[in-house]
Every structure is written in structure tokens, then in C-alpha cells.
MIZA-411131 format. One line per 10 residues: their letters; for each residue x, y, z of C-alpha. Coordinates in steps of 0.001 Angstrom, whole numbers, padded with zeros to 6 digits, always signed. Each point is the difference from the previous one (the first is absolute). Example, Ala and Ser with C-alpha at 12.3 -4.5 7.8 and 13.67 -1.06 7.14 Angstrom:
AS) +012300 -004500 +007800  +001370 +003440 -000660;
end
This chain:
XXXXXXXXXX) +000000 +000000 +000000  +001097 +003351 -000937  -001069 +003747 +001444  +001637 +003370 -000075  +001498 +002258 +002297  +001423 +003522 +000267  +003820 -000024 +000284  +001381 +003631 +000401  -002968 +001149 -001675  -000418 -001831 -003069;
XXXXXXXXXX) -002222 -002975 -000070  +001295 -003791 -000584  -001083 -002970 -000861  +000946 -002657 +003154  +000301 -003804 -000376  +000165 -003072 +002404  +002790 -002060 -000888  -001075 -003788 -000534  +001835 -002961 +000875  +002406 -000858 -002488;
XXXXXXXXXX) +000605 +003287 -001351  +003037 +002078 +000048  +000699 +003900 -001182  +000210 -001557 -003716  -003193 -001867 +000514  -001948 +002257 +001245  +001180 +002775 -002613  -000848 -002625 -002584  -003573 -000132 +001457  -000894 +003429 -000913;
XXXXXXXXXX) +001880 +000453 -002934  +002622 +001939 +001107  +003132 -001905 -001096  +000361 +002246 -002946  +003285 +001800 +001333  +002602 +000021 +002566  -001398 +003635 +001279  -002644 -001812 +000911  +001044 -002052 +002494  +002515 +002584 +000852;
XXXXXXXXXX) -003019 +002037 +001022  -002030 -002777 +002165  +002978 -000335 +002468  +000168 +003850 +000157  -003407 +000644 +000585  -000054 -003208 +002910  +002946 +001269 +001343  +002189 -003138 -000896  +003124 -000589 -000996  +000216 -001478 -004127;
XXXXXXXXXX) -000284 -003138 +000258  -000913 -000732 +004041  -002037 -002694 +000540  -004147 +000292 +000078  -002365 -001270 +002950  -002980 -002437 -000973  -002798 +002018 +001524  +001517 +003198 -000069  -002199 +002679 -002028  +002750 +002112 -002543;
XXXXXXXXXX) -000268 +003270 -002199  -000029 -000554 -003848  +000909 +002230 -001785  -002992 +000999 -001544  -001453 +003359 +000910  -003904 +000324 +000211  -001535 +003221 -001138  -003757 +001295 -000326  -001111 -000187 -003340  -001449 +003093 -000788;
XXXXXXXXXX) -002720 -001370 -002577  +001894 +001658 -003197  +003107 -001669 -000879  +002848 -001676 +001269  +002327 +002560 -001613  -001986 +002899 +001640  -000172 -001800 +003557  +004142 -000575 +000235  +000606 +003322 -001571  +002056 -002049 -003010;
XXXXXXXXXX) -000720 +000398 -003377  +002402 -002795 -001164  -003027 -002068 -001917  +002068 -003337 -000002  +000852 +000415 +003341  -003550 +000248 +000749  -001249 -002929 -002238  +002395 -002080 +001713  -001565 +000881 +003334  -003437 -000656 -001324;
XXXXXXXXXX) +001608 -003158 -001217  +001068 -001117 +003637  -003186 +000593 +001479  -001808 -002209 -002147  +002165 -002138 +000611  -000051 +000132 +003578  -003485 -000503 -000086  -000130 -002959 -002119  +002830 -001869 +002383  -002193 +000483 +002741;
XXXXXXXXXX) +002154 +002349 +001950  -001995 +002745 +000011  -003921 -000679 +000261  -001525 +003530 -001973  +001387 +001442 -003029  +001246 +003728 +000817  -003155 +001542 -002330  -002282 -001197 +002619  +001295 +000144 +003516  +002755 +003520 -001668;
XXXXXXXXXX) +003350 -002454 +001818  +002590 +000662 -002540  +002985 -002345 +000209  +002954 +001401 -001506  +002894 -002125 +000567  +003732 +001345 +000472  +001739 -000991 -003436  -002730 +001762 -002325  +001541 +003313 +000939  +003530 -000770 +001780;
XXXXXXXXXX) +001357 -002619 -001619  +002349 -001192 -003245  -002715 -002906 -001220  -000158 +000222 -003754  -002740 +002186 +000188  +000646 +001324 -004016  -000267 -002134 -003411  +002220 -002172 -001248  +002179 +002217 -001683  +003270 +000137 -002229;
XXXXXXXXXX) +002578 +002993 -000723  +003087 -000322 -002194  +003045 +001045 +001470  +000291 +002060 -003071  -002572 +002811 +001169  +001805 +002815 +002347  -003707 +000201 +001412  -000260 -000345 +004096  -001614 -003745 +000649  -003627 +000119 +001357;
XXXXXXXXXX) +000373 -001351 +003395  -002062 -003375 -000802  +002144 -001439 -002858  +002580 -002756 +000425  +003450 +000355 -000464  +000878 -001251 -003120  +003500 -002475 +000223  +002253 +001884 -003030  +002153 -002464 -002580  +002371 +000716 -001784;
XXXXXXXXXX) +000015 +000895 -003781  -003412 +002047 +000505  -001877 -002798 +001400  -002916 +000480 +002860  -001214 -003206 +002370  -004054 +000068 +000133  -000877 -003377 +001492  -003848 +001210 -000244  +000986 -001659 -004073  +001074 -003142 +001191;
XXXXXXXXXX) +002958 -002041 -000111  +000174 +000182 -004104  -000965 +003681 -000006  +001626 +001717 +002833  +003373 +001675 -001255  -001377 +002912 -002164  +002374 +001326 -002490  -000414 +003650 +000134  -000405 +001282 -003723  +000070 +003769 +000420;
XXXXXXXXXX) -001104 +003015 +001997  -003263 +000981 -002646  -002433 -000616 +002535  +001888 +001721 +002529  -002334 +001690 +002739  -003072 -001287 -000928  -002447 -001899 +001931  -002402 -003100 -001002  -002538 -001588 +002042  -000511 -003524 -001170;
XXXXXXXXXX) -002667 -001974 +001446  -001659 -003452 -001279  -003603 -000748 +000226  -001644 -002174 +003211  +002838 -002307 +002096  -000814 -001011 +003509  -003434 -001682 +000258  -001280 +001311 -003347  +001971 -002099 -002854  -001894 +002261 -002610;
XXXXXXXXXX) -001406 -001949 -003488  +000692 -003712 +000282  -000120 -002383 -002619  +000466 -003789 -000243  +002021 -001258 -003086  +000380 -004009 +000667  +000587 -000723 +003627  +001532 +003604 +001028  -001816 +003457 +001292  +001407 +002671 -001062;
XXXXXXXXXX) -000274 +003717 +001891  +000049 +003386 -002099  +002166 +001047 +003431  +003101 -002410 -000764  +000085 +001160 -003550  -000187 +003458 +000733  +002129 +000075 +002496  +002610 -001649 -002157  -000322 +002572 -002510  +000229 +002596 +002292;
XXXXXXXXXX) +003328 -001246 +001407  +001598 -000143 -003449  -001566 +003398 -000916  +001846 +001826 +002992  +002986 -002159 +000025  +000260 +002040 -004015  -000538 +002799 +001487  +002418 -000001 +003102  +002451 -000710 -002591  -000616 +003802 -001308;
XXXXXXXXXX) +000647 +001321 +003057  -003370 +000802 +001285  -001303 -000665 +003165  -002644 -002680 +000503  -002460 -001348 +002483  -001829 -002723 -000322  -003225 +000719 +002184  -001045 -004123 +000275  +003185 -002789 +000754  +000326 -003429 +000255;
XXXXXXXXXX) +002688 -001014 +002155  +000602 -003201 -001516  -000661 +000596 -003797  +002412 +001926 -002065  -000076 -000254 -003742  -000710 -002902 -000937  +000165 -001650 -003735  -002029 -003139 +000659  -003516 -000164 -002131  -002228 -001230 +002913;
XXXXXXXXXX) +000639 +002472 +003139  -001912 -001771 +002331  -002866 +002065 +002721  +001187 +001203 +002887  -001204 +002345 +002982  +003356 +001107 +001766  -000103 +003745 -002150  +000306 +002775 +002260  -000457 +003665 -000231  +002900 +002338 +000631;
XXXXXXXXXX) +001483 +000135 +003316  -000734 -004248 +000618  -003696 +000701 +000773  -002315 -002306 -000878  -002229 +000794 -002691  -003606 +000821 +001352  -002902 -002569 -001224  -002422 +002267 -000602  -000013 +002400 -003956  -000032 +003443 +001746;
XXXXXXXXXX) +002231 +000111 +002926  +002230 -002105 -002396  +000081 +002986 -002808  -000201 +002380 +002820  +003744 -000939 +001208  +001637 -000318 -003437  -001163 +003407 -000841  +001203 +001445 +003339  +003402 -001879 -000353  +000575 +001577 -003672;
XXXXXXXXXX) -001175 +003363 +001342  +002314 +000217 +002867  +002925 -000359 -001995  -001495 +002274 -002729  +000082 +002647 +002537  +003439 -000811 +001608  +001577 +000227 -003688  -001759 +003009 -000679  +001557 +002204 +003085  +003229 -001170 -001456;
XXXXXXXXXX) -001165 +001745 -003618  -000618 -003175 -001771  -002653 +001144 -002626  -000335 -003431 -002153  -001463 -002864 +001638  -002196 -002818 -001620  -002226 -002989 +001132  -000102 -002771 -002162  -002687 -002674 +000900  +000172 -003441 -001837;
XXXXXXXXXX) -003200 -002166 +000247  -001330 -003005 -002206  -003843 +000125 -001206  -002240 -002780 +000134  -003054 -000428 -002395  -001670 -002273 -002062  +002249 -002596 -001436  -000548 +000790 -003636  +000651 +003913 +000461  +003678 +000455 -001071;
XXXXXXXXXX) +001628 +003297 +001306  +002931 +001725 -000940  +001761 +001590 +003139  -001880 +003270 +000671  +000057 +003042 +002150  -002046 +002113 +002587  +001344 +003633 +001933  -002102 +002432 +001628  -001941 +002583 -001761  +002020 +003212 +000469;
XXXXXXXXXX) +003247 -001530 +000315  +002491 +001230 -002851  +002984 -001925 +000811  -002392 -002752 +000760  -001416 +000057 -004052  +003422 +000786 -001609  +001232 -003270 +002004  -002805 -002300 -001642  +000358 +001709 -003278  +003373 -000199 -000066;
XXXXXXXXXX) +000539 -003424 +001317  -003402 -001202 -002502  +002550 +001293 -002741  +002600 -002246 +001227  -002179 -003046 -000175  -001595 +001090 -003616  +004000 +000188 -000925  +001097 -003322 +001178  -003507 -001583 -001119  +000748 +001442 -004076;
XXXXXXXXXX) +003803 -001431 +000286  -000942 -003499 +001104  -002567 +000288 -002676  -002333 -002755 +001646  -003444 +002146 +000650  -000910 +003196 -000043  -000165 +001512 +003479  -003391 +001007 +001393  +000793 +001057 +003840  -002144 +003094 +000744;
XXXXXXXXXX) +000946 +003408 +002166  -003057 +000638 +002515  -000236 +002819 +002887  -001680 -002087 +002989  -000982 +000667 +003608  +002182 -002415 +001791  +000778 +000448 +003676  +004138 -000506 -000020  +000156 +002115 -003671  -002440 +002732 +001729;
XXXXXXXXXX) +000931 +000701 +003294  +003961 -000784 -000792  +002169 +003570 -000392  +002617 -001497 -002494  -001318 -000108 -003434  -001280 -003395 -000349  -000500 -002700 -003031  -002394 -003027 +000978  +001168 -003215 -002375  -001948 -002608 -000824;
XXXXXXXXXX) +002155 -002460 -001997  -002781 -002175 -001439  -002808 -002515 +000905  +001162 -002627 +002484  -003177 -002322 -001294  +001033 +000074 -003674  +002359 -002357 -001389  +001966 +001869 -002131  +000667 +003175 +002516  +001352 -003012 +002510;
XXXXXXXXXX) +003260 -000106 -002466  +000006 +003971 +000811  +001011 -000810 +003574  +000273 -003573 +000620  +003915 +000120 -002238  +002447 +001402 +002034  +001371 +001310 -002685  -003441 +001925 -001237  +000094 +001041 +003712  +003477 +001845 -000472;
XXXXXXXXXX) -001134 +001408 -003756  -003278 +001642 +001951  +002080 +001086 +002566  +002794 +001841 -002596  -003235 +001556 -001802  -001139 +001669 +003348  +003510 +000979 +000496  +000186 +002249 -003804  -003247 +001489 +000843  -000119 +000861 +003783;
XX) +003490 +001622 -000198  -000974 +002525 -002801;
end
């Protein structure tokens, strides 16, 4: 059982130790393991030495403060306007709630846990992101340092073991930013189709692509995040990728079951760096989303492209990179290419800063898109398209 308690004026959280448990355990228990801080700050705030032993029985501090909720936002209650910050608090709280450690979500009985890490501690708050040495631009704080080789080589294991030594190219891309986020991961796999005894998920092929299109252009010199990671896949050049659920949004969260909290938290991750980049005078930035339809099995589609009414950079990008595939299309001389341009009120293209170009690569129902994506080789071609038309 759990209550709180005022300690030097601020309200706590306070927690029976059960038998069994030790400091780890217990910090486990509520979620708290994310950082060293963390348990740095329990022994402070308990008046223990790091590391001294805990008594079964004994009630202990978390450290997880409890405010009011003042019935607006969580932003406006803590007097932080950091929106990730805050969606990861709303995160914890639900998830609180549905471990049974707290009985009443905080919009009913206004208890607002905010646990130590979200605003004191290093825990890989930000988006998986890459920098080339190259750039003489300051890292954001989030990004990981990137091992240097020699002979202009970069280390990215995000690419996998085949993939990870980037040969740096040139500086042409120098400075600017892309977002580059794949459609679904976590619990929602996206389109599925079964060809013989396999499923496949639009979000493996996607994803895939979306490796190989920012692995081209890291090796330009720009700076890339990829806003949805698997920890375990890098690029891979098998035909069958099979399903999986381990995908996580920036920072190691989990990604949220349910549509709108899920699109909620990409869009705030893209937009907090947007903003961070822009203090530092960083004008071009660009969002790149990479999807895979699904419709009737007989309805062929050539890859085809949405952005948000309004958006300049946003049309030039489809335009442009629609030019690219009508190129590449009239030199391999197999079809003529039909892939449309359409302005379309999607949530991550609308409420996104960064100019943003939603891609649809084809139909995963119809037999002949599959070859589209299903060919790892197809999968790098799409991927070098993107690349000509999202840089122009």
C-alpha cells in the first residue's frame, strides 16, 4: 500500500517495503529504475546512505512528487511547458494506474504523480538521433555519441551489424534536419497480409525503408532522427521480415496502444526538436513519413503522396520527389508511372512544424506492389528515390 506525505513542504508518494524487496526492487515496482539519479534521490530524500540496507516494514519516500491537478493541463499545473516531458508524465500515470499502484487516475481524484527522472534525469528522453561528425553544429543533448573510424567512416549500430559503418560522402546536407518516422510499430503492425504461410506487417517494411533512407542521408551530412526504433532490427536484406512488437518510440518508451495518444507523442517528439534546432537558427527541417496502403487486392498503386494543405515545402517535396519516381519509372521503361500528389488532413503531416511528405509506397494486398517492398533490393531503390526528392 502506498500514501503520500509532505516532506519539507512538497508532497510524496510513501511505500511499505515488502518482504523480499530491496532499494532495486522496490524502485523496479514503480517504475523508477530509469536512471541512477533516481535512486540517488530515494536515499537522499530517506536520509540514507547509497546503497544502505532497507527494513521489511519500514514505509520509504519515492521519489515521486504529488501535486494538485488544477483541472487544465499537466503543463499548466507544474509550470513546464516541455510537451514531451509532460506526455511522459501522463504516460506514467496511466501506467501507475493500470499496475495497480495507484487506485484513481489523476483526472478524477487531481493526484498528479510526477516521478524524479522526467525532469532531473539523463534517460533518453529525445529520439533516436544521428549527427555526422562532419557538421561544426553543437549536439542536441539527446543524441548518442557516434564512435568515429577512420577514412571518413561513422559507427550507427541502429543499421545493424551489415549496415553500421557509414561512409561519409560529403558535407551537402550539412545543417539540415530530417525527421524520419515509419508508420504503426508497437502493438499496431499496420496492413498485414498472408502470402503462403507468413504475415507480413506494413511496419517491418517501412521501417526498413526508412532505415536505408536516413542511413543515405546521414551519409550527406545531415542530421537525422528516426522518431520510431527497433532495438533489435537494423537493415535488413531478407524478403520475409517477420512481425514483431518490440518498436519503441524515442527515448525507449513504449509505444502507446491506443491511435491518438500514439500520434499525440510522435508529433510532440518531432516538435521538440523542431524548436530546439530552431533557437540554434536552423531554418530547413523536413518530416518524411513512410507508410504502406492496403486495399482491395486487384487495385494496383504506384507509390503516392499526401502533405498538408498550406505547406509549400511540404508540396515542392512530393512534386519533386513524384518527378524522381516518373524519372526512374521512363528509364526502366517497364510501366508508365501513375502515383498521384494529394493535399490531405492527416494528424502527424498537420500538426508536425517541419514540412512534411506522407508516402505511401503501394498496396500491401496486391500482388504486384508486394515486389515494391517485399525485394530488398526494391526496398533500397524506394529508399534512393525518397532520398533525390526530399533533399531538393
Amino acid at each position: 500500500m502506498c500514501s503520500t506525505l509532505s516532506l519539507r513542504g512538497q508532497q510524496y508518494v510513501r511505500v511499505e517495503m515488502e518482504r523480499g524487496e530491496g532499494g532495486y526492487a522496490l524502485m523496479r515496482r514503480y517504475g523508477l529504475d530509469k536512471s541512477p539519479c533516481s535512486f540517488a534521490e530515494f536515499y537522499k530524500i530517506n536520509n540514507l546512505k547509497y546503497g544502505e540496507a532497507l527494513s521489511f516494514g519500514k514505509k520509504y519516500f519515492l521519489p515521486i512528487k504529488v501535486y494538485k491537478y488544477n483541472n487544465s493541463s499537466i503543463r499548466s499545473t507544474l509550470k513546464n511547458f516541455d510537451l514531451v516531458k509532460a506526455l511522459e508524465v501522463e504516460r506514467y500515470n496511466k501506467w501507475v494506474q493500470t499496475q495497480k499502484l495507484k487506485s484513481t487516475y489523476f483526472l478524477q481524484d487531481r493526484l498528479l504523480w510526477v516521478p524524479f527522472y522526467v525532469y532531473n534525469c539523463e534517460y533518453e528522453q529525445g529520439a533516436i538521433s544521428v549527427v555526422a561528425e562532419k557538421t561544426t553544429l553543437p549536439a542536441v543533448k539527446e543524441e548518442p555519441k557516434i564512435e568515429a573510424k577512420p577514412k571518413n567512416i561513422v559507427s550507427i549500430p541502429l543499421f545493424g551489424t551489415k549496415y553500421e559503418d557509414v561512409e561519409m560522402l560529403n558535407d551537402n546536407l550539412k545543417g539540415r534536419v530530417f525527421y524520419i518516422k515509419c508508420g504503426h510499430g508497437g502493438p499496431d503492425p499496420g496492413a498485414m497480409v498472408k502470402i503462403d504461410d507468413n504475415v507480413y506487417c506494413e511496419d517491418e517494411y517501412a521501417y526498413d525503408i526508412a532505415l536505408r533512407l536516413g542511413r543515405l542521408l546521414i551519409s550527406h551530412g545531415a542530421i537525422v532522427h528516426f522518431i520510431v526504433y527497433d532495438p533489435d532490427d537494423g537493415i535488413r536484406d531478407d524478403d520475409y521480415l517477420p512481425c514483431d512488437k518490440d518498436e519503441l518510440h524515442a527515448g525507449k518508451r513504449a509505444i502507446p496502444v491506443n491511435q491518438i495518444l500514439r500520434l499525440r507523442e510522435r508529433v510532440a517528439i518531432i516538435n521538440s526538436f523542431y524548436y530546439k534546432y530552431k533557437k540554434r537558427g536552423i531554418k530547413d527541417q523536413r518530416f518524411i513519413s513512410i507508410h504502406i496502403d492496403s486495399r482491395s487486392k486487384g487495385l494496383e498503386l504506384d507509390t503516392h503522396f499526401y502533405y498538408s494543405e498550406g505547406s509549400k515545402v511540404g508540396y515542392d517535396m512530393a512534386v519533386n520527389t513524384q518527378a524522381v519516381f516518373e524519372k526512374n519509372y521512363a528509364e526502366a521503361g517497364n510501366k508508365k508511372y501513375t502515383g498521384t500528389i494529394k493535399s490531405r488532413d492527416l494528424y502527424v503531416v498537420k500538426y508536425s512544424h517541419p514540412a512534411a511528405l506522407f508516402v505511401e509506397v503501394g498496396n500491401i494486398q496486391n500482388e504486384h506492389d508486394q515486389k515494391r517492398f517485399i525485394k530488398s533490393e526494391n526496398r533500397q531503390a524506394l529508399a534512393q528515390w525518397l532520398f533525390e526528392g526530399v533533399i531538393q
